[in-house]
C-alpha positions, -999 to +999 in steps of 0.1 A: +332+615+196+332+611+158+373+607+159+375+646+168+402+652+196+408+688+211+433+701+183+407+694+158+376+708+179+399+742+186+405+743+150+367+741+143+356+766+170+382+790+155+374+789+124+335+793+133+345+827+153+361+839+120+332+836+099+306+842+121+320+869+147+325+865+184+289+884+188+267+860+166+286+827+177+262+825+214+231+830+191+240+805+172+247+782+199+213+789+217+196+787+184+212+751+180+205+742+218+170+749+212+168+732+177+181+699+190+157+698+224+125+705+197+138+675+179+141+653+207+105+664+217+093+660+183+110+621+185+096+613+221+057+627+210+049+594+192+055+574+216+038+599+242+008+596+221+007+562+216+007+552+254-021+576+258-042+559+229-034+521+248-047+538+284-075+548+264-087+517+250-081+498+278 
């Protein structure tokens, strides 16, 4: 995973709870959770919409 082992992802979350506070850190997390599912949706809507438009002309 990107050359990160678990010293340098503790380092990371630590330093995340430090600026952003033990109460905004689960928002944060749900907000990114939520983020990356719209993107996948948003990259899997194309081809959704193209296999309706082959259906249709077939």
């Amino acid at each position: 995973m990107f050359g990160l082992g678990t010293p340098e992802l503790m380092i990371i979350l630590a330093i995340a709870f430090l600026v952003f506070g033990g109460k905004k850190l689960p928002e944060l997390g749900a907000g990114l959770g939520k983020g990356i599912s719209s993107f996948k949706k948003g990259l899997q809507e194309p081809a959704l919409s193209d296999k309706k438009e082959a259906q249709k002309t077939e």
